[in-house]
Kinemage of the C-alpha trace (Angstrom):
@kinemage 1
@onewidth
@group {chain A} dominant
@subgroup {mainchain}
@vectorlist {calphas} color= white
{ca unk a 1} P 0.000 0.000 0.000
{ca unk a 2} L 1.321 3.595 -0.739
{ca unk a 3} L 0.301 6.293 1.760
{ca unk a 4} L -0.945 9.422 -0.095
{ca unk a 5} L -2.175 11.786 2.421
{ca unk a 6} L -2.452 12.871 6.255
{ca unk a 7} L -5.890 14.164 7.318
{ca unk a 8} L -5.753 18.006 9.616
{ca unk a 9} L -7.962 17.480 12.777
{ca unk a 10} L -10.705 18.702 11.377
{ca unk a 11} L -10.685 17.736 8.127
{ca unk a 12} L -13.301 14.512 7.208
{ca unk a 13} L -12.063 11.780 5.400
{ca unk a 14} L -15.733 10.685 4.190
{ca unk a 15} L -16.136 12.479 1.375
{ca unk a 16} L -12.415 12.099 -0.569
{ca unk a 17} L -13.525 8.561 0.380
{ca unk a 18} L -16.384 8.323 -1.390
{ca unk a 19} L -15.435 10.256 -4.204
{ca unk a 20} L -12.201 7.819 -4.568
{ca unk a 21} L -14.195 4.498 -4.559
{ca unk a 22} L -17.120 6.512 -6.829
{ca unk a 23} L -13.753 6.172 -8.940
{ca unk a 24} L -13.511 2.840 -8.242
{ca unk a 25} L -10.056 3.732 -6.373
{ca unk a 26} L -9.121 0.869 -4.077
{ca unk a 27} L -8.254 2.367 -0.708
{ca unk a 28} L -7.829 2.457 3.537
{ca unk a 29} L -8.517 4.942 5.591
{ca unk a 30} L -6.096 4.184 8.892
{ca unk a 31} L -6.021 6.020 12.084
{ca unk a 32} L -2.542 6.265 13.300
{ca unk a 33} L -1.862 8.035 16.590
{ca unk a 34} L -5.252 9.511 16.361
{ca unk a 35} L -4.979 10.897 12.931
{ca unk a 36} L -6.733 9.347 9.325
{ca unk a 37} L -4.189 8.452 6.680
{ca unk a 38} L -5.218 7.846 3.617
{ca unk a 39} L -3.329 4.694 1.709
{ca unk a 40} L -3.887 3.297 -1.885
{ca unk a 41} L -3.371 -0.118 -2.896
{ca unk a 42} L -2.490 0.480 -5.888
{ca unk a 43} L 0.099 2.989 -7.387
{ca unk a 44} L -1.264 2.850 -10.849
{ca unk a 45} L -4.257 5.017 -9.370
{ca unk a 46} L -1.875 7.736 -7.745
{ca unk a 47} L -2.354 10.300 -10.752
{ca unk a 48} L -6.176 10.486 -10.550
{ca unk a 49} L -6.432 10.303 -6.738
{ca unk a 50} L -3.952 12.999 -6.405
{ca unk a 51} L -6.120 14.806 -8.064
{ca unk a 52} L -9.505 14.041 -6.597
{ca unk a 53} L -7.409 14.653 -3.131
{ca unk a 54} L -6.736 18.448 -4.620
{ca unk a 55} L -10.357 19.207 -5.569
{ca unk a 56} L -11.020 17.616 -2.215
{ca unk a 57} L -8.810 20.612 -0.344
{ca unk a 58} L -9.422 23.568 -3.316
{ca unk a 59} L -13.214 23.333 -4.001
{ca unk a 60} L -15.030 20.153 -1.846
{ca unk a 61} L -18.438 21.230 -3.601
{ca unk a 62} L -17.376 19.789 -7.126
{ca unk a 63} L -16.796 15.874 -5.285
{ca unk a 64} L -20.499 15.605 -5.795
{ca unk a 65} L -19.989 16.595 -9.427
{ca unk a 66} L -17.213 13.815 -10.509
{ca unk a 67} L -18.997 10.999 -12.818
{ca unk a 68} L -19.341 7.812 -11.212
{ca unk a 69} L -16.769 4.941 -13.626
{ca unk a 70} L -19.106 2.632 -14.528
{ca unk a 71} L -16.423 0.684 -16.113
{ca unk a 72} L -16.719 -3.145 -16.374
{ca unk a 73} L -19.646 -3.360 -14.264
{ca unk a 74} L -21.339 -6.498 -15.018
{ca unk a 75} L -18.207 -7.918 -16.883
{ca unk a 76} L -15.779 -10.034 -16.208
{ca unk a 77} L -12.638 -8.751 -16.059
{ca unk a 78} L -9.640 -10.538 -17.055
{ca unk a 79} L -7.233 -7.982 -17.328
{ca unk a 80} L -8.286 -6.921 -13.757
{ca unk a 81} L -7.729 -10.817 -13.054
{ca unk a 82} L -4.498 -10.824 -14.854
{ca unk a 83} L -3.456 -7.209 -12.701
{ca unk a 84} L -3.924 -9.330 -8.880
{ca unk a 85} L -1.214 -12.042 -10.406
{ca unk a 86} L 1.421 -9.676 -11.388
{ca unk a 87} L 0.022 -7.766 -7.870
{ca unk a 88} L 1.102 -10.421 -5.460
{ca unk a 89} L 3.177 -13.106 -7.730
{ca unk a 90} L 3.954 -15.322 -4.581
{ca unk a 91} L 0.570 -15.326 -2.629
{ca unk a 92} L -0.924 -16.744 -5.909
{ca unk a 93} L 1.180 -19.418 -5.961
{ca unk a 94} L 1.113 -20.391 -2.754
{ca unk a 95} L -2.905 -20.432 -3.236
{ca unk a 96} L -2.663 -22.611 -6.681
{ca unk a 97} L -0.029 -24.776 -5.200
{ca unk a 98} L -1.874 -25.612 -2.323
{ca unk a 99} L -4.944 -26.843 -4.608
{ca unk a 100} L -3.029 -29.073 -7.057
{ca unk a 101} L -1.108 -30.553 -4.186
{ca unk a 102} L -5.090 -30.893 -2.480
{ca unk a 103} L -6.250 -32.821 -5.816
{ca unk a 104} L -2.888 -34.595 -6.129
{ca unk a 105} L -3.069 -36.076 -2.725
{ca unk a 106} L -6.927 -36.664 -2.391
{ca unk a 107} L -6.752 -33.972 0.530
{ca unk a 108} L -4.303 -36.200 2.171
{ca unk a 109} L -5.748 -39.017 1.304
{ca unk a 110} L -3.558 -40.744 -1.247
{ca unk a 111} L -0.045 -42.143 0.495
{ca unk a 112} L 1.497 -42.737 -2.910
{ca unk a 113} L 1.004 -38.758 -4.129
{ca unk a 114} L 1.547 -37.501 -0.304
{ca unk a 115} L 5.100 -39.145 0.095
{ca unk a 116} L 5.898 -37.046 -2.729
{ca unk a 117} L 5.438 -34.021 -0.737
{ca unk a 118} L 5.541 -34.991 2.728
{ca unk a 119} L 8.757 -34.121 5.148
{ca unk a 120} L 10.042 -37.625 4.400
{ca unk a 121} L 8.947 -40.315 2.030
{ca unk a 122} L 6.274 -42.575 3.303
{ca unk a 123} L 5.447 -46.265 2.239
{ca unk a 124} L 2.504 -48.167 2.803
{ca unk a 125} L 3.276 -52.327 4.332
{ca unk a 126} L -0.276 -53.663 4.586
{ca unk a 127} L -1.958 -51.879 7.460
{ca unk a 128} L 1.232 -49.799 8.534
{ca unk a 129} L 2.610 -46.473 7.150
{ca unk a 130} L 6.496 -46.780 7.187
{ca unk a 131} L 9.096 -44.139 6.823
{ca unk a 132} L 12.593 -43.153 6.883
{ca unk a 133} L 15.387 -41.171 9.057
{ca unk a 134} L 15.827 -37.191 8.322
{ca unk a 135} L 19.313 -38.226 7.051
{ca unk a 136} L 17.424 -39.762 3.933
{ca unk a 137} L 16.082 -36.561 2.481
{ca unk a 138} L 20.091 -34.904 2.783
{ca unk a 139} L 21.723 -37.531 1.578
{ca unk a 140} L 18.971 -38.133 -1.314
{ca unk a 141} L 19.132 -34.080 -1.951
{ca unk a 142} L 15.352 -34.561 -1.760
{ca unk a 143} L 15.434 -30.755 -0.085
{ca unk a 144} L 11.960 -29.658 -1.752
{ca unk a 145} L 10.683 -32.074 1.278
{ca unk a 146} L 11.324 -29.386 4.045
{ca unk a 147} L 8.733 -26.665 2.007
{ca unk a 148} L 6.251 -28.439 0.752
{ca unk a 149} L 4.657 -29.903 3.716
{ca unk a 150} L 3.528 -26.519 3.820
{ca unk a 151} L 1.011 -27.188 0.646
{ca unk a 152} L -0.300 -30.370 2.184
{ca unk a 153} L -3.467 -30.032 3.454
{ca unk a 154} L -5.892 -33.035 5.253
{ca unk a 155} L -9.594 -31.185 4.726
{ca unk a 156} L -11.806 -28.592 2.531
{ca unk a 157} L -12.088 -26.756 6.386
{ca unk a 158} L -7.763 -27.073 6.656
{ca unk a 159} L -7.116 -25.487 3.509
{ca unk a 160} L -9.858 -23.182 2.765
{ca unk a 161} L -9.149 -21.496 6.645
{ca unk a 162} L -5.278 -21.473 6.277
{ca unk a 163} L -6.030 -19.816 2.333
{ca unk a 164} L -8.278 -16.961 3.404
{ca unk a 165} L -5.711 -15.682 5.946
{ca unk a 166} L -2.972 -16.069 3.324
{ca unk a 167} L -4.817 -13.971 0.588
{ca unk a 168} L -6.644 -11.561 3.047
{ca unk a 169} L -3.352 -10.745 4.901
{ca unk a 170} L -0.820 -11.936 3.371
{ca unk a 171} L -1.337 -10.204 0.056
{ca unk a 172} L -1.040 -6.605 1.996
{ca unk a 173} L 2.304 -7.754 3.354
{ca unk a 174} L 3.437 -8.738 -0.147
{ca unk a 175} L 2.175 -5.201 -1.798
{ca unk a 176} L 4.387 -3.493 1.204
{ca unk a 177} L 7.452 -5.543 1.488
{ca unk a 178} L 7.540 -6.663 -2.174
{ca unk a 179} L 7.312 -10.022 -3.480
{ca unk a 180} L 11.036 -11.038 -3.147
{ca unk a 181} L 11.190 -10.363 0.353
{ca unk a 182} L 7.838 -11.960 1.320
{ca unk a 183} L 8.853 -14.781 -0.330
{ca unk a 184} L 11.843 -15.101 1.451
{ca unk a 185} L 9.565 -14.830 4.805
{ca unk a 186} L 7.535 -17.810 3.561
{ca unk a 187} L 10.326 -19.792 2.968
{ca unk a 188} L 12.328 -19.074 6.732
{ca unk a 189} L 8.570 -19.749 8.136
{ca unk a 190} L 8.137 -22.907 6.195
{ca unk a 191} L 12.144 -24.399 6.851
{ca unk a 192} L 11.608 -23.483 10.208
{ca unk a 193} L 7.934 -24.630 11.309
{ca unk a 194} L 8.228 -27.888 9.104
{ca unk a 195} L 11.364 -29.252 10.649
{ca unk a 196} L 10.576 -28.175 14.259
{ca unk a 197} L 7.040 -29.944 13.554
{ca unk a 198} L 9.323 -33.164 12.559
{ca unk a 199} L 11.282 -32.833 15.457
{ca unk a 200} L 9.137 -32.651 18.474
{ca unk a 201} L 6.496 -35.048 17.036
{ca unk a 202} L 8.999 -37.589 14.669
{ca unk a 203} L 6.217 -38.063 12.608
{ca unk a 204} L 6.055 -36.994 8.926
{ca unk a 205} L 2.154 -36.582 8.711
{ca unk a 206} L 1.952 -32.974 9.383
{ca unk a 207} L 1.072 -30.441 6.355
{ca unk a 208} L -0.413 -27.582 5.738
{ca unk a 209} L 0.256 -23.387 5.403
{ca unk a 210} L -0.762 -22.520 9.383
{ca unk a 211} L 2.742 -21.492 9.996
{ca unk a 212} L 3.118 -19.723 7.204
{ca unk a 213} L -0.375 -18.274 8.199
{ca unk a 214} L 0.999 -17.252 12.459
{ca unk a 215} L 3.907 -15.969 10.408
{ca unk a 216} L 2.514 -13.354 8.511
{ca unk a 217} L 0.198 -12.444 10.899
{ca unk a 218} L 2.815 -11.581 13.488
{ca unk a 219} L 4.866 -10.372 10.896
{ca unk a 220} L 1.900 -7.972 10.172
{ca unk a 221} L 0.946 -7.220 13.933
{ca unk a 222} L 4.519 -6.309 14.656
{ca unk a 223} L 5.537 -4.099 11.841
{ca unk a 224} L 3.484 -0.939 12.552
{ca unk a 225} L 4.727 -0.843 15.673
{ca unk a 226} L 8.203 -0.618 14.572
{ca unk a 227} L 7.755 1.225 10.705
{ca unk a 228} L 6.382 4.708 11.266
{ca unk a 229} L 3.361 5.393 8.560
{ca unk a 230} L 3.451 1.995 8.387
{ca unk a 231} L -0.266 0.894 8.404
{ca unk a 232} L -2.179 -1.462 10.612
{ca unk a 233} L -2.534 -4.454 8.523
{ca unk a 234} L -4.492 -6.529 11.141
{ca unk a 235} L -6.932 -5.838 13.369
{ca unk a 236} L -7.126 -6.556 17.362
{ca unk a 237} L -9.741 -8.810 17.269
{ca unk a 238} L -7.948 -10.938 14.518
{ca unk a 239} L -4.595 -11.360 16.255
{ca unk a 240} L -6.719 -12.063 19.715
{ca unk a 241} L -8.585 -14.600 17.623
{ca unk a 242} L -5.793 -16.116 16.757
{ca unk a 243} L -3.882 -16.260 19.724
{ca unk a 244} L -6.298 -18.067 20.984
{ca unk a 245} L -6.705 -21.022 18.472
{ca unk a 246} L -2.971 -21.580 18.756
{ca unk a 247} L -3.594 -21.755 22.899
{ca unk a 248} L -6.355 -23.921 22.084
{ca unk a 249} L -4.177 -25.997 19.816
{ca unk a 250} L -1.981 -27.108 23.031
{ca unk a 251} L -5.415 -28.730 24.704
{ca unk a 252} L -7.331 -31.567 23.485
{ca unk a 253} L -10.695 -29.299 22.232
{ca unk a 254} L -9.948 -29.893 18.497
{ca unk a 255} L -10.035 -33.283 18.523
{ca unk a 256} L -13.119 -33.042 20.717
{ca unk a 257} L -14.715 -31.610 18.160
{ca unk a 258} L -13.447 -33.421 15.452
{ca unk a 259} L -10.946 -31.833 14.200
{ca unk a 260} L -8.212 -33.921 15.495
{ca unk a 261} L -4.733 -33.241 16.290
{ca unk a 262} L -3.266 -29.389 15.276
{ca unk a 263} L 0.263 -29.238 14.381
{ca unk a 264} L 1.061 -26.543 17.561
{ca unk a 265} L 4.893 -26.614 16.968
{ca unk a 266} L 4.235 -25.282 13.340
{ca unk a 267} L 1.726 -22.970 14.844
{ca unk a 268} L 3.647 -21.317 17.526
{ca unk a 269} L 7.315 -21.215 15.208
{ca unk a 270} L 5.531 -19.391 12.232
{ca unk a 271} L 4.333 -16.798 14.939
{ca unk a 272} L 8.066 -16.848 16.049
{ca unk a 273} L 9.352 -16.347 12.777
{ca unk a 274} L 7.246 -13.495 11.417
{ca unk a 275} L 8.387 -11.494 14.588
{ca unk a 276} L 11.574 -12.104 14.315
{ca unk a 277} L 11.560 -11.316 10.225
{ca unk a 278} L 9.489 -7.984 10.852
{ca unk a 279} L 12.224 -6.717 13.313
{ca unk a 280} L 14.508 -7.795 10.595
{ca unk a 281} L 13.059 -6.089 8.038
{ca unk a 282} L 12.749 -2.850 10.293
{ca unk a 283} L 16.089 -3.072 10.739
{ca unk a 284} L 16.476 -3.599 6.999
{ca unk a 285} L 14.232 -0.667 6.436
{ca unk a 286} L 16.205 1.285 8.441
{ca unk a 287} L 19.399 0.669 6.607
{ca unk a 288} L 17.751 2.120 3.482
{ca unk a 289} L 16.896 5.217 4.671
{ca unk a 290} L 20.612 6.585 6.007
């Protein structure tokens, strides 16, 4: 997101608002320190909304006056479609990866197509599920094992849940940090959370993006705090929300209710990790600007 413009005291944001989405200008209002901000998510749109934020400050009266864009209503747009992908690059292919790993693997159903993705390879012997040591997947250079557990996923619930937060939240990171660096967040979060997972249960049947999902959402709760104008990217009740599944995840509720076990160590190291990558990339940020 690219702030634009700091709100006086008195001023009220509601009308450049209205006029900018009349324009069909994506945008946030954010309070910061008890002031509105007013952030686009796309740069493409800065021309016309700076602008709209001038006739907002010379002559307020002629907001009322600006033709609605009626553009593409009704329509499909696949150029709009086409804009998200080059937009957030890695978020996109976490999302489709996740899916053909889903079909691939029957939703963790299939132990032939799992072992290919799995933390080490599994093999079925009549009733029992076998496996191998850790040293395996080094000294096999099978290293695509300790990211893609992260794609594995057991349940329409699992993946559509971990998949919201990673396109709801995870996109803003991306549009702020870039796609090279958020990538590189995934990646710590999934090395990190996967082999962790491995260690403290010594089982290979773990999967899915939660880390990756505690990671950006730390990552996210942590960097306003640290990055002035920096703006909030998740809300209170979200990160309390949260907090509180991955508590929950260390009693046995879940698989009261079905659910079954929750990979906790993955949970509670992707939390971990996003702090620790968001002070990183403050201090990165910081670097930049001497």
């Amino acid at each position: 997101m690219i702030f634009v413009y700091e709100f006086a005291l008195e001023q009220d944001p509601a009308a450049l608002s209205k006029a900018l989405w009349q324009q069909k200008i994506p945008h946030r209002v954010i309070q910061k320190e008890g002031i509105d901000q007013l952030w686009l998510l796309d740069e493409r749109h800065l021309p016309i909304a700076q602008q709209i934020i001038n006739m907002y400050l010379g002559s307020p009266d002629k907001l009322a006056q600006l033709p609605a864009n009626n553009k593409g209503n009704g329509t499909f747009n696949v150029s709009g479609l086409t804009h998200q992908v080059r937009l957030y690059p890695v978020n996109v292919s976490l999302i489709l990866l996740s899916f053909l790993v889903a079909i691939l693997t029957g939703l963790g159903s299939q132990f032939e197509s799992l072992s290919w993705f799995s933390f080490l390879p599994i093999q079925v012997s009549g009733d029992y599920l076998t496996t191998t040591h850790f040293s395996y997947v080094l000294d096999n250079h099978q290293y695509w094992r300790l990211i893609t557990p992260i794609f594995i996923h057991f349940s329409m619930m699992h993946i559509a849940f971990n998949l919201l937060w990673v396109w709801d939240i995870g996109r803003k990171i991306e549009k702020v940090i870039g796609s090279v660096l958020y990538l590189i967040l995934v990646v710590i979060t999934a090395l990190a959370s996967n082999y962790l997972q491995y260690l403290v249960t010594e089982s290979p049947l773990f999967g899915g993006m939660s880390g990756v999902v505690y990671a950006i959402i730390g990552f996210a709760w942590l960097m306003p705090k640290l990055i002035p104008n920096c703006p909030n990217l998740v809300s209170k009740p979200i990160m309390m929300f949260l907090m509180v599944w991955l508590a929950l995840g260390y009693t046995t509720f879940f698989e009261q209710i079905g659910l079954g076990k929750i990979a906790n160590t993955a949970h509670l190291v992707g939390l971990i990790s996003g702090l620790i990558c968001a002070y990183l990339y403050y201090l990165y940020a910081n670097s930049r600007r001497r």
